[in-house]
N, C-alpha and C positions, 0 to 999 in steps of 0.2 A: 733881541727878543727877551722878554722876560717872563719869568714863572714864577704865580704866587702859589706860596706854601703857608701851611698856617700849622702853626707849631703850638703843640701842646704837651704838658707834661706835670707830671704829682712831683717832679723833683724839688727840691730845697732850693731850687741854682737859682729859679725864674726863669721868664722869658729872653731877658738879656743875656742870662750865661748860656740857654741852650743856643741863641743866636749865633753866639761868638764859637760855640763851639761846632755847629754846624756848618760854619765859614771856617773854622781849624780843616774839619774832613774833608772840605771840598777843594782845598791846599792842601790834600794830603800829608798835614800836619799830626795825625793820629794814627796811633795803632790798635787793632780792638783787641783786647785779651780774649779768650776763647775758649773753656776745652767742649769738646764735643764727643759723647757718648754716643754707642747704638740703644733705642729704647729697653731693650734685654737685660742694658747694664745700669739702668735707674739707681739700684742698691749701692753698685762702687762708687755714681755719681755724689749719690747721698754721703757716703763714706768718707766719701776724696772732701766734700764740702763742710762735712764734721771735725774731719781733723787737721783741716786748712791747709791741706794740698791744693785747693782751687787757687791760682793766681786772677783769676777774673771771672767770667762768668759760663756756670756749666750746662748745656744744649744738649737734650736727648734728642738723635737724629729720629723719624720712626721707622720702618722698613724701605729699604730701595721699592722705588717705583717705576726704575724703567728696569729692561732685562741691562744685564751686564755691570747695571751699577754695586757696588759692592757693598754698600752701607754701612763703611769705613767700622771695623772691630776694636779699632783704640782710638782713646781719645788724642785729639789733635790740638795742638796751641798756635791760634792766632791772637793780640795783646792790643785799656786805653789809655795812651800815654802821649802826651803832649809833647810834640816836639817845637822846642822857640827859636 
């Protein structure tokens, strides 16, 4: 079975490089870097991004939307890095 995908992007890489690197993720060859704020903490996000505390890239969550979810209060680090 086959799925077509049609891939677009403003990056520098091209079609080719996101190719190949969307064949990297799907071999679970990547890590994505991550960190993730609650919307509350936009300022430290800002903060952490100014004085290059970011190791990749920073996601303000917005509030929990189901009950129980907690809408994580610190940020978390998930990392994207090529593994050959």
């Amino acid at each position: 079975m086959w799925i077509t995908v049609q891939l677009m992007t403003s990056l520098n890489g091209g079609s080719i490089a996101l190719q190949e690197v969307v064949g990297m993720a799907s071999l679970g060859r990547l890590k994505i870097l991550v960190d993730r704020y609650p919307l509350s903490a936009a300022k430290q996000a800002y903060d952490d991004f100014e004085h290059g505390r970011l190791v990749g890239r920073a996601v303000l969550m917005p509030a929990a939307l189901h009950a129980g979810d907690d809408g994580a209060t610190a940020s978390s680090h998930v990392a994207v890095t090529a593994v050959r």
